[in-house]
C-alpha positions as a Python dict, from the first residue, in 0.01 Angstrom:
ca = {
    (1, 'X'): (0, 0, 0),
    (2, 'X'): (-183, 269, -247),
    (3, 'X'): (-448, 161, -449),
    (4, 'X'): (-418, 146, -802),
    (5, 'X'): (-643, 131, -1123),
    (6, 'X'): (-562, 146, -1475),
    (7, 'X'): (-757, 171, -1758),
    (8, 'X'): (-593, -17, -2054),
    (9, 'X'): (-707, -149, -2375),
    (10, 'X'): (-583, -456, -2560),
    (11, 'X'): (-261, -471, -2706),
    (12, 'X'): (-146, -116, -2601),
    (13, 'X'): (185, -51, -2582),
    (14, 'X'): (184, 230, -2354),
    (15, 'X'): (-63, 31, -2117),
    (16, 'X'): (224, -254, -2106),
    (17, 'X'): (501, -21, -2029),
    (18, 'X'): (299, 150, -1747),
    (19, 'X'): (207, -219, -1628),
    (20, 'X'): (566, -320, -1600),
    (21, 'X'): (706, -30, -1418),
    (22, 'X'): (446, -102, -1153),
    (23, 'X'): (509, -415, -1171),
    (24, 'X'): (886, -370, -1110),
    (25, 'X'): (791, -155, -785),
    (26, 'X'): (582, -460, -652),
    (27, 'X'): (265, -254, -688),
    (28, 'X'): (-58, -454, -716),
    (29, 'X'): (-317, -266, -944),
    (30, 'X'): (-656, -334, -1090),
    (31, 'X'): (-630, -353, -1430),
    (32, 'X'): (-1011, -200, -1606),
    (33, 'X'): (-1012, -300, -1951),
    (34, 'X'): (-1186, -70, -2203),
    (35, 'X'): (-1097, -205, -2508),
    (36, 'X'): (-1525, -265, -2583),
    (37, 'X'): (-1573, 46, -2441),
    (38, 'X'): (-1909, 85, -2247),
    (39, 'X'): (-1989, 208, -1914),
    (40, 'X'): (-1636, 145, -1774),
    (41, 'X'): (-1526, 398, -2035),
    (42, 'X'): (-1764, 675, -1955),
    (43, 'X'): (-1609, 638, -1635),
    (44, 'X'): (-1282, 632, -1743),
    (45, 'X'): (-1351, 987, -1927),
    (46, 'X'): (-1560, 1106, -1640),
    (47, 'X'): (-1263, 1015, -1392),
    (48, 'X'): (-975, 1160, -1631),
    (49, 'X'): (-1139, 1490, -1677),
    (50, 'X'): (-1192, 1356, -2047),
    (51, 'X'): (-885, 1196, -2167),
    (52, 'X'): (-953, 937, -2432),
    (53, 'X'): (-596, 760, -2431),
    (54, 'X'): (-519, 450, -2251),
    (55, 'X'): (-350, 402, -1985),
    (56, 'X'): (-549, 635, -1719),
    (57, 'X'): (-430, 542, -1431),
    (58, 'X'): (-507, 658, -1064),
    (59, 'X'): (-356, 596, -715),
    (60, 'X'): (-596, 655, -393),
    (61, 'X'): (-874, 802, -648),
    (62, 'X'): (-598, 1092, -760),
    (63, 'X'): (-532, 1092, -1176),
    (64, 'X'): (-176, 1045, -1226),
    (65, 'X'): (-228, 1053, -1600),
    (66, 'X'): (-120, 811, -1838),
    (67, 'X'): (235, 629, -1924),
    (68, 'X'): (477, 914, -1987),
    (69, 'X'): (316, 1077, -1687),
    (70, 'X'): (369, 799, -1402),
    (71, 'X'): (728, 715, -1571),
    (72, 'X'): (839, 1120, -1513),
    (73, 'X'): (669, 1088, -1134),
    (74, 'X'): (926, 784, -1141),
    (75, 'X'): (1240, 994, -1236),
    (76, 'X'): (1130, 1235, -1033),
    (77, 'X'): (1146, 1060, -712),
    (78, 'X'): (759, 1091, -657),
    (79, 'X'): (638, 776, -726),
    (80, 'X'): (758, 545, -461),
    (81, 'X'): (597, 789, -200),
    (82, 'X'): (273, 795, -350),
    (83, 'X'): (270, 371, -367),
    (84, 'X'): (382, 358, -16),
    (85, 'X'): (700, 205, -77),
}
């Protein structure tokens, strides 16, 4: 199984959605919570080649992107490879 991180803040609704479709492929994922910002946000930027909006989210270390970006790898028949399912 791939591993997943994804930066979220509180109460986003984009960071839901993307939560849910992983959720719905029975993909664990470590959630990083920014929402305070901090060191795990410099990461976050340093990571995401400098996008600011939440989610970021990564699979085996490669950015994916944020929410509209992992749902279109969904339509697009690419996502299920990269999570190993």
């Amino acid at each position: 199984m791939a591993k997943i991180e994804i930066y979220t803040k509180f109460l986003c609704p984009f960071c839901t959605r993307a939560k849910k479709l992983l959720d719905t492929k029975g993909a664990a994922f470590e959630e990083i919570d920014i929402s305070t910002g901090g060191a795990r946000r410099t990461e976050m930027l340093a990571r995401s080649g400098g996008r600011q909006t939440v989610p970021q989210i990564f699979i085996d270390g490669q950015h994916v992107g944020g929410c509209d970006d992992l749902v279109a790898l969904d339509q697009a028949g690419r996502l299920d490879p990269m999570l190993g399912t």
